[in-house]
C-alpha positions as CSV (number, residue, x, y, z in Angstrom):
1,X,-10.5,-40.4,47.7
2,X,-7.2,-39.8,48.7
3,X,-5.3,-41.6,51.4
4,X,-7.4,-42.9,54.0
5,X,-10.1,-43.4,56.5
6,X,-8.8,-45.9,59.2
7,X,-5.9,-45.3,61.6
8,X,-4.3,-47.0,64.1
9,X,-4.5,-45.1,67.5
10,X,-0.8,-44.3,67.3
11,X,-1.8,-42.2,63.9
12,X,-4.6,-40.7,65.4
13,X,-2.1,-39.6,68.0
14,X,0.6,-38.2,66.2
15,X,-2.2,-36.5,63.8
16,X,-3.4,-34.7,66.8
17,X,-0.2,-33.5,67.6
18,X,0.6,-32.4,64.3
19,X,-2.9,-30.7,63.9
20,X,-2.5,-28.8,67.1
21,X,0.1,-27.1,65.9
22,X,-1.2,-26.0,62.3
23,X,-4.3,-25.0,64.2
24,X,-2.4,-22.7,66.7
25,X,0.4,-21.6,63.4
26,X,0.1,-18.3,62.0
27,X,2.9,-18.8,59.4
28,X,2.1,-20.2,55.6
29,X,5.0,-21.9,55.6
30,X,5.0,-23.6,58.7
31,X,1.0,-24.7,57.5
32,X,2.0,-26.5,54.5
33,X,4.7,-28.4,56.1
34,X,2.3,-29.5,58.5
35,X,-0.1,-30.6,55.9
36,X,2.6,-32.2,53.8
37,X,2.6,-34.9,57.4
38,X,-0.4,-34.9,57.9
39,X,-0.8,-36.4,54.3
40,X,2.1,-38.6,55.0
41,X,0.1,-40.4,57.9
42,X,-2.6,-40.6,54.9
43,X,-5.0,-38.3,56.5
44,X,-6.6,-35.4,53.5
45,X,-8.6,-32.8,55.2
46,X,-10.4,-32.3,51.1
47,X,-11.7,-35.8,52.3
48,X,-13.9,-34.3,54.7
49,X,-14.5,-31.2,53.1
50,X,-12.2,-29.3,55.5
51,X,-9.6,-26.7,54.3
52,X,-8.2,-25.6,58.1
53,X,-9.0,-28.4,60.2
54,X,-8.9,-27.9,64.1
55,X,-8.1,-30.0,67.3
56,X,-12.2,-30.3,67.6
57,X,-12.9,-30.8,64.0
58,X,-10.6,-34.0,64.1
59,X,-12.3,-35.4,67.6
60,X,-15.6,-35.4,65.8
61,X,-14.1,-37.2,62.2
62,X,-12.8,-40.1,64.5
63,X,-13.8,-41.9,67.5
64,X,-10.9,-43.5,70.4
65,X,-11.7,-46.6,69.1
66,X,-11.1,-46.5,65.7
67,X,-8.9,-49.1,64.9
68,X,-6.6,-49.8,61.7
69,X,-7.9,-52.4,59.2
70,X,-6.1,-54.9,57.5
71,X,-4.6,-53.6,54.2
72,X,-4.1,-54.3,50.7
73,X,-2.8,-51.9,48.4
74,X,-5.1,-49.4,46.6
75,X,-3.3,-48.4,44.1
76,X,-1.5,-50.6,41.5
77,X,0.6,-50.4,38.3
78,X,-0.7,-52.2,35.7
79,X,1.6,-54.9,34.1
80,X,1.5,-57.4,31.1
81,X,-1.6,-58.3,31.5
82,X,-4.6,-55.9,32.9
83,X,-5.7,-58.5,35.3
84,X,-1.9,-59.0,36.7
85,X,-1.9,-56.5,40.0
86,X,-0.3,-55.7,42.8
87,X,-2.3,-57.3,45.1
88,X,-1.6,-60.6,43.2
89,X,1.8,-62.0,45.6
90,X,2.4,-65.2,45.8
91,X,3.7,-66.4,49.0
92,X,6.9,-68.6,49.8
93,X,7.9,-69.7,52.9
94,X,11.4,-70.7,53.0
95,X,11.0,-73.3,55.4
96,X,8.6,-75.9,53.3
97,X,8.9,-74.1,50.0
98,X,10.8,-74.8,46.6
99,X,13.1,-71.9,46.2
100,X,13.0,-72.8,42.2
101,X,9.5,-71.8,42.7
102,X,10.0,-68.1,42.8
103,X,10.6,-66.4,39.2
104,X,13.9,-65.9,37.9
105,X,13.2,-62.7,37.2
106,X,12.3,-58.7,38.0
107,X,9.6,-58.2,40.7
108,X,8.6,-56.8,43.8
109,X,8.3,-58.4,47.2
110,X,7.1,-58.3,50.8
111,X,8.7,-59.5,53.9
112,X,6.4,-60.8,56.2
113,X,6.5,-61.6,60.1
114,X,5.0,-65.4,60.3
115,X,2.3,-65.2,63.3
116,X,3.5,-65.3,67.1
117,X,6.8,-64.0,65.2
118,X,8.8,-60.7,66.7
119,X,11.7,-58.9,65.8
120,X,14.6,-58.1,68.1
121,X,13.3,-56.2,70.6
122,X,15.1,-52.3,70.4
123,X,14.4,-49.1,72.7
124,X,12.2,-47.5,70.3
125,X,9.2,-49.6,69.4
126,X,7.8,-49.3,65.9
127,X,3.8,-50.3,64.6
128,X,3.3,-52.6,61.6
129,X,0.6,-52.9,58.9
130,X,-0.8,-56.4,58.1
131,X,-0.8,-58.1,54.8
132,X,-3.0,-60.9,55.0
133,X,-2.9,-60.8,58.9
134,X,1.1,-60.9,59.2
135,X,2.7,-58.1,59.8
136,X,5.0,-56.4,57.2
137,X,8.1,-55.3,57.7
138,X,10.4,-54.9,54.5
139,X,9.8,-54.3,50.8
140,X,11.9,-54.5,48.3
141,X,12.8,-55.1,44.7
142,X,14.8,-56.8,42.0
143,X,15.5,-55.7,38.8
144,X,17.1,-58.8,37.6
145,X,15.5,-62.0,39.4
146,X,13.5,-62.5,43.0
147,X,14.9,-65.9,43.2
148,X,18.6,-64.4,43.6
149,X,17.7,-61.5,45.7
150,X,15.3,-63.0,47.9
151,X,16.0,-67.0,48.3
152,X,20.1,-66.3,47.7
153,X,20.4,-62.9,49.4
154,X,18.3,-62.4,51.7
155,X,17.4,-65.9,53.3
156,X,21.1,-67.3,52.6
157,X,23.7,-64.8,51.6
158,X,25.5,-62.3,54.5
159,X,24.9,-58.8,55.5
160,X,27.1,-57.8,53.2
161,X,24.4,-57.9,50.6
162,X,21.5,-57.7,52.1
163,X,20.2,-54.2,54.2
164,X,17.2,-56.8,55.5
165,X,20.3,-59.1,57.0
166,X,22.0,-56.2,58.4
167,X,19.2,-54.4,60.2
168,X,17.8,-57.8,61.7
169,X,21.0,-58.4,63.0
170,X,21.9,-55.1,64.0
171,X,19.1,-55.2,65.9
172,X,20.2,-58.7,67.8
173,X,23.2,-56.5,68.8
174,X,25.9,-59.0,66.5
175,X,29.5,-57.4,66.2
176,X,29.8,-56.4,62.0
177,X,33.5,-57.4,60.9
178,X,34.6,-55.8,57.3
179,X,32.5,-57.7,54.1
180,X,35.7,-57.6,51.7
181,X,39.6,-58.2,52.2
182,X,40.0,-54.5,51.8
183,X,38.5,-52.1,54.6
184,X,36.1,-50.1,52.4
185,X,33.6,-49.6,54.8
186,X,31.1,-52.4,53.7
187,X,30.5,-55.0,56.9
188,X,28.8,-58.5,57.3
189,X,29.0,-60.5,60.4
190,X,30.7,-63.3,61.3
191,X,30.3,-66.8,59.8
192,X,28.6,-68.0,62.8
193,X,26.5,-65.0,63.2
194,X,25.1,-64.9,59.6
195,X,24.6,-68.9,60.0
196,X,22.3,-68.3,63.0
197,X,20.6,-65.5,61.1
198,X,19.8,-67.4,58.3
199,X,18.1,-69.9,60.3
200,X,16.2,-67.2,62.1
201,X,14.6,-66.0,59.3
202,X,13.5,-68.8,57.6
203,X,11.9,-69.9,60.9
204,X,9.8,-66.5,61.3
205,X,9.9,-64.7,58.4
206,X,7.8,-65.7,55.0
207,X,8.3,-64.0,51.3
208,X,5.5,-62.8,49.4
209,X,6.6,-61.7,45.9
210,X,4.7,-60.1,42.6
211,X,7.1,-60.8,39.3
212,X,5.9,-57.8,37.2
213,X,7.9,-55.5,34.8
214,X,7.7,-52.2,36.8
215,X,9.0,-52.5,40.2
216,X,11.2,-49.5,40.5
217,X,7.3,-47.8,40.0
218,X,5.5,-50.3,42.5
219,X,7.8,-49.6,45.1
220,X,7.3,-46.1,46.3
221,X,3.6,-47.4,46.2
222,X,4.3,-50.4,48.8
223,X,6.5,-48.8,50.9
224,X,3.7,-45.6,51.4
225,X,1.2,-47.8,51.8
226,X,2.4,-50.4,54.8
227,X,5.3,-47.9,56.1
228,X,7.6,-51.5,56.9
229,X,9.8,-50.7,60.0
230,X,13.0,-52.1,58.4
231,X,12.3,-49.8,55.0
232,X,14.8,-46.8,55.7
233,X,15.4,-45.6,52.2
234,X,12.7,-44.2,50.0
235,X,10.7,-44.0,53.6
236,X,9.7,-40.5,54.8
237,X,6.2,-41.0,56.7
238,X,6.0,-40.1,60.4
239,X,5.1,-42.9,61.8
240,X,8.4,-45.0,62.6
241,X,10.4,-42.2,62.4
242,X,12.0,-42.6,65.4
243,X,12.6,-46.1,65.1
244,X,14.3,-45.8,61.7
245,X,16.8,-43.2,63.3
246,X,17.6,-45.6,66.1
247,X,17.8,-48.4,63.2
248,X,20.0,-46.4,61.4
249,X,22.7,-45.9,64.4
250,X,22.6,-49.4,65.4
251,X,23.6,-50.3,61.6
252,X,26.4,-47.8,62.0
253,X,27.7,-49.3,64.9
254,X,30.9,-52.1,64.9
């Protein structure tokens, strides 16, 4: 089965909205673009055995109170060994933690929201998918070593280096000052700035990583399947999409 059966009341939402226009559509065009988002959300209509669903058709599939279930990825790529998957991460919270615990090398990894955690609070607000009950809101990859990009980069280093870093404290609202002696464009914050960042996200954010020799391939799979808030790249479903556009101007701003 493709995509799938649970969503969140904000999908079923947005899929109503979406499937009242492809059901009042005449053009071909105009159908298939709808379908493509309709997919995006994870909903099939061949699922159901339906090949032009309608507004009515939908409110029978799914009840109001339908709710989201926790989730785990369903697909994986296969690495070194056939019983090393995706749904194998280790966690690491930077706050008790060993950093020389997390592999010196390639990888993918989650960022998790530690519970009673919340982001900066924005205009827009976004929904986030669970991974072992915490809520995920970035995923990333190294093709070199997690250690260095997450522990380093990420939980130590500056904006400069790190998109995570620069969209958590874009979204606090810091001034961004110029990253290099020469104006090129690239911008950190200030000393004090990234020092208080850095102890913000050890206290409420938590690293769950998966050393594997694909990542570049098990990251489209990660980001489709949780849709984290803070992913803008690489990141085309619906849901969030207007948070990400409001994320992306308040990166842009000085």
């Amino acid at each position: 089965m493709k995509g799938k059966t649970n969503f969140s009341d904000f999908e079923k939402s947005s899929l109503r909205v979406i499937i009242k226009k492809y059901e009042n559509s005449t053009s071909q065009s105009e159908r298939k673009s709808l379908r493509v988002k309709m997919r995006n959300i994870g909903f099939y209509m061949s699922n159901y055995g339906i090949s032009n669903i309608t507004s009515s058709d939908f409110n029978k599939l799914f009840s109001k109170n339908t709710s989201i279930k926790n989730l785990t990825p369903k697909k994986v790529v296969e690495v070194d060994k056939p019983n090393n998957k995706i749904s194998e991460f280790k966690k690491f919270d930077p706050l008790i933690n060993n950093p020389l615990s997390i592999p010196d090398n390639k990888g993918n990894y989650l960022i998790l929201l530690k519970e009673k955690s919340q982001l900066p609070k924005t205009k827009i607000e976004f929904t986030c998918k669970t991974f072992k009950r915490k809520k995920v809101i970035y995923t990333g990859i190294s093709n070199k070593s997690l250690r260095n990009r997450d522990f380093r980069q990420h939980f130590n280093g500056t904006a400069g280096n790190s998109t995570l870093r620069k969209s958590i404290g874009s979204m606090f609202g810091w001034k961004k000052i110029p990253r290099d002696k020469v104006d090129n464009g690239k911008t950190k914050f200030s000393l004090k700035d990234e020092t208080e960042l850095s102890k913000w996200m050890k206290t409420n954010l938590e690293l769950h990583y998966f050393q594997n020799s694909n990542p570049e391939q098990n990251e489209q799979i990660l980001i489709d399947e949780f849709n984290p808030p803070l992913n803008l790249s690489k990141n085309k479903n619906i849901i969030n999409s207007e948070f990400r556009n409001e994320l992306s101007q308040l990166r842009k701003m000085k």
